[in-house]
KEVO-707656 format. One record per residue (C-alpha): z negated, y, x negated; residue number from 1; residue in three letters. Coordinates in Angstrom, 1 decimal, padded with zeros to 4 digits. Each point is the difference from the previous one (the first is absolute). Layout:
<rs>
<r <Z Y X> NUM 'ALA'>;
...
</rs>
This chain:
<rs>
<r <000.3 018.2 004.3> 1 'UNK'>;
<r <-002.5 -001.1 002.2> 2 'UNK'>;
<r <000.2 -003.5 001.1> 3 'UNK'>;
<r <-002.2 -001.7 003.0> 4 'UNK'>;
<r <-003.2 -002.1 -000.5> 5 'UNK'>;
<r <001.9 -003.2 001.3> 6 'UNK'>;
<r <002.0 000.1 -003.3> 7 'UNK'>;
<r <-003.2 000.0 -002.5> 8 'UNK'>;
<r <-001.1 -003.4 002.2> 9 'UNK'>;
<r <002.8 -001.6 000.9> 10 'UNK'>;
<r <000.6 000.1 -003.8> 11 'UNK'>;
<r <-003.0 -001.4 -000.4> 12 'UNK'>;
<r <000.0 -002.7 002.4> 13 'UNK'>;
<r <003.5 -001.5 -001.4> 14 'UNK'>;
<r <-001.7 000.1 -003.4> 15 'UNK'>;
<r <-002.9 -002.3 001.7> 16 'UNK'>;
<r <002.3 -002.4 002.0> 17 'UNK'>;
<r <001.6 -000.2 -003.6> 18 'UNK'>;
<r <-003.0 -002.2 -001.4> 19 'UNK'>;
<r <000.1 -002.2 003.2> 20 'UNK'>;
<r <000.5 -004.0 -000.9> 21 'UNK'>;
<r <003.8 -000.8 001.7> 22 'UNK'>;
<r <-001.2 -001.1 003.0> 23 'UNK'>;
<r <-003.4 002.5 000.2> 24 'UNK'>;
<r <000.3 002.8 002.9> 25 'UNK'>;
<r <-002.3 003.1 000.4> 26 'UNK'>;
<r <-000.6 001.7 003.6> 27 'UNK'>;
<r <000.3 003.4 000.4> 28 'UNK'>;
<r <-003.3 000.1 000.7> 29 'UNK'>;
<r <-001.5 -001.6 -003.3> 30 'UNK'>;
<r <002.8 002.6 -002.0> 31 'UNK'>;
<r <-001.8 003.0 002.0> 32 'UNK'>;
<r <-003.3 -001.3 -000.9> 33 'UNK'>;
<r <001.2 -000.2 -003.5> 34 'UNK'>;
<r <001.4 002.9 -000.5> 35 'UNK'>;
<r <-003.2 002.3 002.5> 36 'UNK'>;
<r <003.0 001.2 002.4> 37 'UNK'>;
<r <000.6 000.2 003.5> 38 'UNK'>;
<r <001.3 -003.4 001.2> 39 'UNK'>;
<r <002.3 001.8 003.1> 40 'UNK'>;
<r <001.2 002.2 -002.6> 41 'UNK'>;
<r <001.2 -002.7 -002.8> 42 'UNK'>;
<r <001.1 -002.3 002.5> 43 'UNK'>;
<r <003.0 002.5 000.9> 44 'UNK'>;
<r <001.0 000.0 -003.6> 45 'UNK'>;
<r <-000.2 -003.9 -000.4> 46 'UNK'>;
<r <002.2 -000.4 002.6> 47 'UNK'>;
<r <002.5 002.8 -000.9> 48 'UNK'>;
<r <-000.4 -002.3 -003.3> 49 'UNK'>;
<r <001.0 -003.2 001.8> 50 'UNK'>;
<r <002.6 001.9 001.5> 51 'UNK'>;
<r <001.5 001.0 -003.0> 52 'UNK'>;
<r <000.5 -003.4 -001.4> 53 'UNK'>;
<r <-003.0 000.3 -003.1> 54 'UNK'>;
<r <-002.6 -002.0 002.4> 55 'UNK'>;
<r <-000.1 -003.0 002.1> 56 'UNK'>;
<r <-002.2 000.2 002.7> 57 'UNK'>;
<r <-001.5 -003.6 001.1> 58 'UNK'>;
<r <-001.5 -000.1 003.5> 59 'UNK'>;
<r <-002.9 -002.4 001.7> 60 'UNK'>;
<r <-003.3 000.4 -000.8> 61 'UNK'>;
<r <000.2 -000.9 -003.5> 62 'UNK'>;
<r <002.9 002.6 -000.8> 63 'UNK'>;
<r <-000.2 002.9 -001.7> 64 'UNK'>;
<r <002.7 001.6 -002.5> 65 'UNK'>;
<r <001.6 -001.3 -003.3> 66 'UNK'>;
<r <002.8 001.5 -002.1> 67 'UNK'>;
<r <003.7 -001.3 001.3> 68 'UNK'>;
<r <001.5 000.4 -003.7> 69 'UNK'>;
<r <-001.8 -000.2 -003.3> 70 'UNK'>;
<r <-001.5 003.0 -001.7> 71 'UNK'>;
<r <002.5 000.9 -002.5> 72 'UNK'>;
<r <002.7 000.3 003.2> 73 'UNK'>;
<r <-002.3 002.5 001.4> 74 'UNK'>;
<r <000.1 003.4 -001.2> 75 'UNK'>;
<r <-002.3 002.7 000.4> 76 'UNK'>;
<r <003.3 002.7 001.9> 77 'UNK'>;
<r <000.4 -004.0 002.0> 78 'UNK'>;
<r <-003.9 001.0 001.3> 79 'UNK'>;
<r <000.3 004.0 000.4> 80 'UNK'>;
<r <003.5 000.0 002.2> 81 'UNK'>;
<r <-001.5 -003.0 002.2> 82 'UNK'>;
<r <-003.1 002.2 000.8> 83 'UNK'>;
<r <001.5 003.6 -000.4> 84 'UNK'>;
<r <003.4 -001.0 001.0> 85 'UNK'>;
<r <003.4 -000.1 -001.8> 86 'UNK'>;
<r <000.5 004.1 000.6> 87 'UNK'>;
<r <-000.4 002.8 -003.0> 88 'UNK'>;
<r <-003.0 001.4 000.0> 89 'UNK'>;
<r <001.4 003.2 000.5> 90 'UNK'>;
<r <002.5 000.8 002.6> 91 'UNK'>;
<r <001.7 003.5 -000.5> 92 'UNK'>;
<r <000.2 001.8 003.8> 93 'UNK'>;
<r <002.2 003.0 -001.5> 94 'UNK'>;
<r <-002.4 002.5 000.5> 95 'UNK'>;
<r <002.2 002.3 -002.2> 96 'UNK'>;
<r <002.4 000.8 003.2> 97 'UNK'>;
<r <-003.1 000.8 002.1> 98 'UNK'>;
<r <-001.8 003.1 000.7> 99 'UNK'>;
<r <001.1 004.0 000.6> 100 'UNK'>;
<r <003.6 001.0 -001.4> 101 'UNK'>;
<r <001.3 -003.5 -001.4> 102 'UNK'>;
<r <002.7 -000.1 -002.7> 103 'UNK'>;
<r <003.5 -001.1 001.0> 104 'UNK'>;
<r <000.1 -003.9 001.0> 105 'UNK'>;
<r <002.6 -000.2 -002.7> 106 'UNK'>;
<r <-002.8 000.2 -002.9> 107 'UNK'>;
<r <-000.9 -003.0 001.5> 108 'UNK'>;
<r <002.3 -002.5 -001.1> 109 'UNK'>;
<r <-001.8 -000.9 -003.3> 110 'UNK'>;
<r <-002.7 -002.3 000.1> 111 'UNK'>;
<r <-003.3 002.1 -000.2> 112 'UNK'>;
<r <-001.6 000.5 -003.2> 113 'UNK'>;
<r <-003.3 -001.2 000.9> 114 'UNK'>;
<r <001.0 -002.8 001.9> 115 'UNK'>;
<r <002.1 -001.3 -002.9> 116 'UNK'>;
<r <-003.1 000.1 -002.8> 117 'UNK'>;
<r <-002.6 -001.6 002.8> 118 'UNK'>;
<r <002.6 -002.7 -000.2> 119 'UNK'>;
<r <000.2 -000.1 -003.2> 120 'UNK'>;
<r <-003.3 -000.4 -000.6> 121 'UNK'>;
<r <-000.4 -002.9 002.8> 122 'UNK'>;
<r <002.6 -001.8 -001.8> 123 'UNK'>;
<r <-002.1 -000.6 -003.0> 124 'UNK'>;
<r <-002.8 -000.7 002.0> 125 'UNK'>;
<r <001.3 -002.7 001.7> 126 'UNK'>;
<r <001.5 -001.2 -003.1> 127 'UNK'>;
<r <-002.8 -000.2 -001.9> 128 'UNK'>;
<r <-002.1 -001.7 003.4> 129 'UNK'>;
<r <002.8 -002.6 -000.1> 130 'UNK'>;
<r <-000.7 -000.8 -003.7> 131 'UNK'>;
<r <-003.6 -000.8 000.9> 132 'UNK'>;
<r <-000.4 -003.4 001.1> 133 'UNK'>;
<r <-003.6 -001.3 002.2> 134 'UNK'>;
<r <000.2 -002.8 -002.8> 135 'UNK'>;
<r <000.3 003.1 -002.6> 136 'UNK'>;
<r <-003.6 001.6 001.4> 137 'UNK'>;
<r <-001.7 -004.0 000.2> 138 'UNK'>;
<r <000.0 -000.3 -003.8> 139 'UNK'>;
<r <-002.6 002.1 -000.7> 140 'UNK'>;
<r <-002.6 -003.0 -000.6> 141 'UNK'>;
<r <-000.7 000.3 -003.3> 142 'UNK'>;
<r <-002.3 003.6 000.2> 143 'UNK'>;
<r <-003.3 -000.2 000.7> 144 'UNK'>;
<r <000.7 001.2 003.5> 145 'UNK'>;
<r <002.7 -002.4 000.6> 146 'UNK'>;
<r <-002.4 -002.6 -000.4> 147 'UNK'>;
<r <-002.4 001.6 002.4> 148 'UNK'>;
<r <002.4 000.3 002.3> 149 'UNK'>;
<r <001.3 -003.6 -000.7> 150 'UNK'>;
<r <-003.6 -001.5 000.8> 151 'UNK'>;
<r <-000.3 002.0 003.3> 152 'UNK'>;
<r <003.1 -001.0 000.7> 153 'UNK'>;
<r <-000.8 -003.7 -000.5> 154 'UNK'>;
<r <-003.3 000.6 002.0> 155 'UNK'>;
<r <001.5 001.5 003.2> 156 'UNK'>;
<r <003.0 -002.5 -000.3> 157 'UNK'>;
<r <-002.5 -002.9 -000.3> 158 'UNK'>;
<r <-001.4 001.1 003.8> 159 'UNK'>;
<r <003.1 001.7 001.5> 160 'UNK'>;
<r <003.3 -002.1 -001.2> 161 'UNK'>;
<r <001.2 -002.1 002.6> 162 'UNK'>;
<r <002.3 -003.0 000.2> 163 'UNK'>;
<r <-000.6 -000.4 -003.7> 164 'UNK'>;
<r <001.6 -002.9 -001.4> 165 'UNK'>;
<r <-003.1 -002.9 -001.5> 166 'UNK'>;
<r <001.5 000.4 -004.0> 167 'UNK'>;
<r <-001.1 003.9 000.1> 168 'UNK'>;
<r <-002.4 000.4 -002.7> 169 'UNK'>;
<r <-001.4 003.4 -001.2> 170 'UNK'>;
<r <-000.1 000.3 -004.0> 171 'UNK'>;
</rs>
């Protein structure tokens, strides 16, 4: 399964607003220069996010984009059906009744074979993407490259965040 680049960074960027301080807000702009990606391109997915209900999005020219719940209410399937859609994956179009000298419509009554195991398989898919919460993937500070992460974090926040609330301190 093949899913779009907007999934890999919209993932990202609601693991990023996850570290914000409660009142912080990142434009899409600073979460495209974060992240190296096309602003225009991101910006569709943010807003599909704030569409969705997982982000607030707080207008003027100190706006930007903040999570609207916390990040154990946010699941990673929560991310993937806001930017993919809520549709399967695979959508069976019955090509078995097509083509030269077709079988009798009749043999058509049970569900097709195929279609039943591709939705099989989605079904655990999404079950294991809704047992993975954003707050789930932001826990990873105690490696090496968590902390690496953590300080660039800190660094970019430290010059990007706005409407940050004056008791913000970074550790």
């Amino acid at each position: 399964m093949k899913l779009g680049d907007g999934v890999e960074q919209a993932i990202h960027c609601v693991l990023l607003l996850s570290g914000l301080t409660p009142t912080g807000v990142l434009s899409a702009a600073a979460l495209a220069e974060f992240h190296g990606v096309s602003p225009s391109y991101l910006l569709k997915h943010l807003q599909a996010m704030a569409g969705a209900g997982l982000l607030d999005s707080v207008p003027g020219p100190k706006g930007g984009y903040k999570l609207a719940r916390p990040a154990d209410k946010i699941t990673l399937l929560d991310v993937v059906a806001a930017v993919e859609g809520p549709g399967p994956a695979f959508r069976c179009a019955e090509i078995r009744q097509r083509g030269p000298s077709p079988v009798a419509p009749h043999f058509f009554k049970m569900p097709c074979a195929v279609n039943a195991a591709m939705l099989k398989a989605e079904r655990a898919y999404r079950a294991e993407l809704k047992n993975v919460t954003i707050a789930d993937l932001a826990g990873g500070g105690g490696t090496a490259l968590g902390k690496a992460i953590a300080n660039r974090t800190c660094a970019f926040f430290d010059l990007h965040e706005r409407n940050r609330s004056d008791t913000w301190q970074k550790e």
